[in-house]
C-alpha positions in Angstrom: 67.5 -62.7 32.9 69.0 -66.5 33.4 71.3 -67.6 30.7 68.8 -70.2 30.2 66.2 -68.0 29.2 68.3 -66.1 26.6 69.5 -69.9 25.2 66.0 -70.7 24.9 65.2 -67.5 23.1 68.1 -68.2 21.0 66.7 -71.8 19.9 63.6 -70.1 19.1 64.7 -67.5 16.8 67.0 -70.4 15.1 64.2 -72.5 14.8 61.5 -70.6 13.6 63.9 -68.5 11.4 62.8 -65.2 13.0 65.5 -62.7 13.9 66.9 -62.9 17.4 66.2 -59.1 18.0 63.0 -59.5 17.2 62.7 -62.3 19.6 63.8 -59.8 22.2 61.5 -56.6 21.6 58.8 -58.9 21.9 60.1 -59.7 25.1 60.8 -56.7 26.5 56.7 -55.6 25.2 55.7 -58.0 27.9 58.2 -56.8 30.5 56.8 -53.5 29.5 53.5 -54.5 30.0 53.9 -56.0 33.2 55.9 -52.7 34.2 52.5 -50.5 33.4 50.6 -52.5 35.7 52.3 -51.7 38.8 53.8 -48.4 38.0 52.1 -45.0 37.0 54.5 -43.9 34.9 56.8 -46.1 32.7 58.0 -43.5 29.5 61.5 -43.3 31.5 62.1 -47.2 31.3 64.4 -48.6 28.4 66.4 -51.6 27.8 69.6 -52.8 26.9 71.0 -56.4 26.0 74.4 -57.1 27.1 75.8 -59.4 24.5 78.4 -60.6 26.3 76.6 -61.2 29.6 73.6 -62.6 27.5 71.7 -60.4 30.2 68.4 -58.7 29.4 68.6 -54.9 31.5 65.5 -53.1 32.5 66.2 -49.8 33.3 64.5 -46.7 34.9 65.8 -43.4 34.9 65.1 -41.5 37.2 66.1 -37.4 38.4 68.3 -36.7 41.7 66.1 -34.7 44.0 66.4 -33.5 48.1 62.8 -34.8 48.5 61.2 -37.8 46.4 57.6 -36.7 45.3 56.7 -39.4 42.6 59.1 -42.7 43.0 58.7 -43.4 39.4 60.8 -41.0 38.2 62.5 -39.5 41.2 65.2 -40.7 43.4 67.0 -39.0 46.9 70.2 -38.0 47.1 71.1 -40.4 49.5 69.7 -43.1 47.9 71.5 -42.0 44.6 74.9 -41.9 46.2 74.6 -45.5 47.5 74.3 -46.4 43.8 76.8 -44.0 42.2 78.8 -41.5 44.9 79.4 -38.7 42.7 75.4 -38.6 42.2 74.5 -35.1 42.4 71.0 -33.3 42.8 69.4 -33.1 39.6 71.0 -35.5 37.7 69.6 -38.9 35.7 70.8 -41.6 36.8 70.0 -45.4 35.9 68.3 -48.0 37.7 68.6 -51.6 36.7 65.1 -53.4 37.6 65.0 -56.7 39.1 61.8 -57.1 36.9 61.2 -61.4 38.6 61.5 -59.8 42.1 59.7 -56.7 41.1 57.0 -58.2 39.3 56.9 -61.7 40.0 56.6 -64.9 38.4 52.6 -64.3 37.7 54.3 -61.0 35.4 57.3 -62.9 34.3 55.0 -65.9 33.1 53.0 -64.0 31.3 55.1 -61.8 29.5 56.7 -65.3 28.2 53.2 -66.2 27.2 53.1 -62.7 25.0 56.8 -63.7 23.4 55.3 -67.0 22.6 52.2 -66.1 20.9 54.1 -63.2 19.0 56.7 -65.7 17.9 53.9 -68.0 16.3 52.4 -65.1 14.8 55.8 -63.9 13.3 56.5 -67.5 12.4 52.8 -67.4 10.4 53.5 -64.2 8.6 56.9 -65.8 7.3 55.6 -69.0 6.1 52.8 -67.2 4.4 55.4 -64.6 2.7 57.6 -67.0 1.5 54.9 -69.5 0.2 52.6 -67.1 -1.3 55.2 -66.1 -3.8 56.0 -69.6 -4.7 52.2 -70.4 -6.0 52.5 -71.9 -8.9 56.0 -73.4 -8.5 56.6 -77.4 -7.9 58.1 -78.1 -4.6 59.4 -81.2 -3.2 58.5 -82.4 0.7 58.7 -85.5 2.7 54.7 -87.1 3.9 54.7 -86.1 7.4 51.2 -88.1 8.0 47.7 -89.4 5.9 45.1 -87.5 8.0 41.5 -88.5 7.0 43.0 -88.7 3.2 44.3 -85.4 3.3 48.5 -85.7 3.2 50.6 -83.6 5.4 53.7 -82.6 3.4 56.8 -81.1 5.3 58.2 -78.7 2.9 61.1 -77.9 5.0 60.5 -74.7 6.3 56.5 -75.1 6.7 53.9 -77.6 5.6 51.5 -78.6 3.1 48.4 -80.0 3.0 46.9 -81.9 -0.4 43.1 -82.5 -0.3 41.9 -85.7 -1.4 40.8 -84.3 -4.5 44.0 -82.7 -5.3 45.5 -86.5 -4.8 45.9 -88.9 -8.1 43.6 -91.5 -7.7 44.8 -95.1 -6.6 47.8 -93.2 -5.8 49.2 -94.3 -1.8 51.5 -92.4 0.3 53.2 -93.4 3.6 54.7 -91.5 6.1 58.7 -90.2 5.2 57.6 -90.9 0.9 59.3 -88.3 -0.8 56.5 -86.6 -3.0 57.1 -83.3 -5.9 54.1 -81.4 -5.8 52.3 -78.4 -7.1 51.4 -75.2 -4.8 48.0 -74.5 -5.9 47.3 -71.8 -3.5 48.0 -70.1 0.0 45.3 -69.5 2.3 45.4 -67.6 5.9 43.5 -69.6 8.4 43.0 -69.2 12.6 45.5 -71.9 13.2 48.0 -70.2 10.0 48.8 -70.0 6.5 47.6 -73.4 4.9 49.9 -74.2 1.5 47.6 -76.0 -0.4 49.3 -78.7 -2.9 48.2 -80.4 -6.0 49.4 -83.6 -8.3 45.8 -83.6 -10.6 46.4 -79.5 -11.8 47.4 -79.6 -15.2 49.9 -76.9 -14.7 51.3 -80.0 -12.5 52.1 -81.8 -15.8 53.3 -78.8 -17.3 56.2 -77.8 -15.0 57.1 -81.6 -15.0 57.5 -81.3 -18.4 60.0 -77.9 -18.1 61.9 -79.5 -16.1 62.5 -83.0 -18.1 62.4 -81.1 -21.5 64.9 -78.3 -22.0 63.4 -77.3 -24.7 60.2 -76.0 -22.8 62.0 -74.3 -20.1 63.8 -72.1 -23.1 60.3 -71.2 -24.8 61.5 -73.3 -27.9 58.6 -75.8 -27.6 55.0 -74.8 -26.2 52.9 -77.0 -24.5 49.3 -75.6 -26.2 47.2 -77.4 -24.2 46.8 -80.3 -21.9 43.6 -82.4 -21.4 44.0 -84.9 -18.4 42.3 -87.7 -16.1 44.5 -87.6 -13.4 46.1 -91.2 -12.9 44.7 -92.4 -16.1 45.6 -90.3 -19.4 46.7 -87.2 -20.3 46.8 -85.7 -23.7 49.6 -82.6 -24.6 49.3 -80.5 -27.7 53.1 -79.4 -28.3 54.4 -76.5 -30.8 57.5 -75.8 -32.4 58.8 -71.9 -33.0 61.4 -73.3 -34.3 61.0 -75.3 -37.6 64.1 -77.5 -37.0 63.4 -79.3 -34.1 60.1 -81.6 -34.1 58.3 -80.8 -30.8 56.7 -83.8 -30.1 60.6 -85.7 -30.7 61.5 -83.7 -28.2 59.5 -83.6 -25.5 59.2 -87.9 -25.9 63.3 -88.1 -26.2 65.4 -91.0 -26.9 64.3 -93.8 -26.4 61.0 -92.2 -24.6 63.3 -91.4 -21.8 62.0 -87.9 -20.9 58.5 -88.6 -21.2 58.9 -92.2 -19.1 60.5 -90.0 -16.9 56.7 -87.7 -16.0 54.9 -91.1 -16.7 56.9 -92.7 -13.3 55.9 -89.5 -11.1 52.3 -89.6 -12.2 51.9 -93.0 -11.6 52.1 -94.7 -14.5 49.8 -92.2 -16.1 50.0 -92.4 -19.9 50.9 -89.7 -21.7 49.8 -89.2 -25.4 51.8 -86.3 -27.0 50.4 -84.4 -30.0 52.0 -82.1 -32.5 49.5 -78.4 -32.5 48.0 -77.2 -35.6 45.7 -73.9 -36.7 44.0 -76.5 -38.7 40.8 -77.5 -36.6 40.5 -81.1 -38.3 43.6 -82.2 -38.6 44.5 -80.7 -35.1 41.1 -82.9 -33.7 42.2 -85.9 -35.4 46.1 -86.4 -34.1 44.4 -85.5 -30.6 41.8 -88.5 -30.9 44.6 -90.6 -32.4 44.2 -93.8 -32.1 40.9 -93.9 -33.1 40.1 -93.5 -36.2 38.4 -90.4 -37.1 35.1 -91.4 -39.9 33.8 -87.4 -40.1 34.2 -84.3 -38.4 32.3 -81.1 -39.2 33.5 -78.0 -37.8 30.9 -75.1 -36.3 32.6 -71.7 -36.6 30.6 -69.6 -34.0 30.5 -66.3 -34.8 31.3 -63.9 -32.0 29.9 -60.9 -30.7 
């Protein structure tokens, strides 16, 4: 096999983060392949990479004999001695295959075809088994492109897409924005795994608000409950286990700097942060707040 051929391999497996070797028993499958066409028999052929050649070797071994009956697996004696002198009768002895003069380019092409589809499919299963553990998680990506209002996220190692109605409304995006997202979901498709990303998901809000507010990444504060029109306003019941520290204090900061902080990455969204309370009316009216509650009358359901 050229050196080219093996650097090319070697760019592949770098690029699509798939192991080299693997890049290689995919290729020799398609040498293998080719192989079965034109010979009957082809359990006695192996390979072997030479790493410091960079050389792919296709090898058939093949039994010493006085008389050649099947040429797949037999060779003469004089035919044997020509490639090693001290062959004797009955011994195995290797053949390297010139597998592009023994097959052709037609074979050769082809089993490069094979290598490439199985690298795409490798590279598929990878981006859908590191993805699908991270639904859930917020990532950050760069736009890649705005196709038909759907935006194409480069996460890095793999892409998002996030649907129109996973978008904050009003909210524009040009190509190389740097976004922070949520991954809603994973889904396998024909043309591969598609990460699907959200900014209107409430559980959006609520990792934005681990990560500015220390508090709710330790478990100290609880974020109850979140009610939200995405790009407009957003309303977050807040507890407390700890009687010390005020929850709602906390989660606004000093001088509002951790809350201005998720306002700016929702666009401006305004953010109306409530203290939580067992007590259904007073609970109701911090969460209306600022209107001014006149009467509330509370329905206990009874449940079955």
């Amino acid at each position: 096999m050229s050196f080219d051929m093996i650097e090319a391999m070697t760019v592949i497996a770098r690029e699509k983060n798939i192991e080299f070797d693997t890049v290689l028993e995919t290729l020799q499958a398609g040498l293998l392949a080719a192989a079965r066409k034109k010979y009957t028999f082809t359990e006695n052929i192996t390979f072997r990479f030479d790493r410091k050649t960079n050389e792919l070797l296709m090898i058939a071994t093949k039994r010493v004999v006085s008389e050649v009956e099947d040429s797949d697996v037999e060779v003469s004696l004089a035919e044997a001695k020509e490639i090693d002198p001290e062959a004797e009768l009955d011994d195995e002895l290797e053949l390297y295959i010139d597998y592009e003069v023994e097959f052709g380019r037609n074979a050769i092409a082809a089993a490069k075809q094979i290598l490439i589809q199985k690298v795409r499919e490798a590279e598929r299963d990878r981006i859908y088994d590191e993805y699908i553990d991270k639904v859930g998680t917020l990532v950050s990506g760069v736009v890649q492109q705005v196709d038909k209002g759907n935006v194409i996220v480069n996460l890095g190692r793999g892409e998002g897409i996030m649907p129109i109605k996973e978008q904050i409304p009003r909210e524009k995006f040009r190509q190389g924005d740097r976004i922070r997202t949520y991954i809603l979901d994973v889904q396998k498709a024909t043309r591969g795994p598609q990460v699907i990303l959200s900014r209107v998901n409430n559980e959006f809000l609520q990792r934005l608000f681990a990560i500015e507010v220390p508090e709710i990444y330790e478990r100290v504060i609880e974020i109850k409950a979140i009610a939200r029109e995405p790009g407009e306003r957003a309303k977050v019941a807040v507890f407390s286990s700890d009687d010390r520290i005020d929850p709602v204090g906390a989660c606004v900061g000093i001088k509002g700097v951790r809350v201005q902080s998720i306002v700016r990455e929702l666009n401006n969204e305004r953010i109306d942060i409530v203290p939580d309370s067992s007590n259904e009316e007073v609970f109701v009216t911090r969460a209306l707040a600022p209107a001014k509650v006149a009467n509330i009358d509370v329905d206990y359901l009874e449940q079955k």
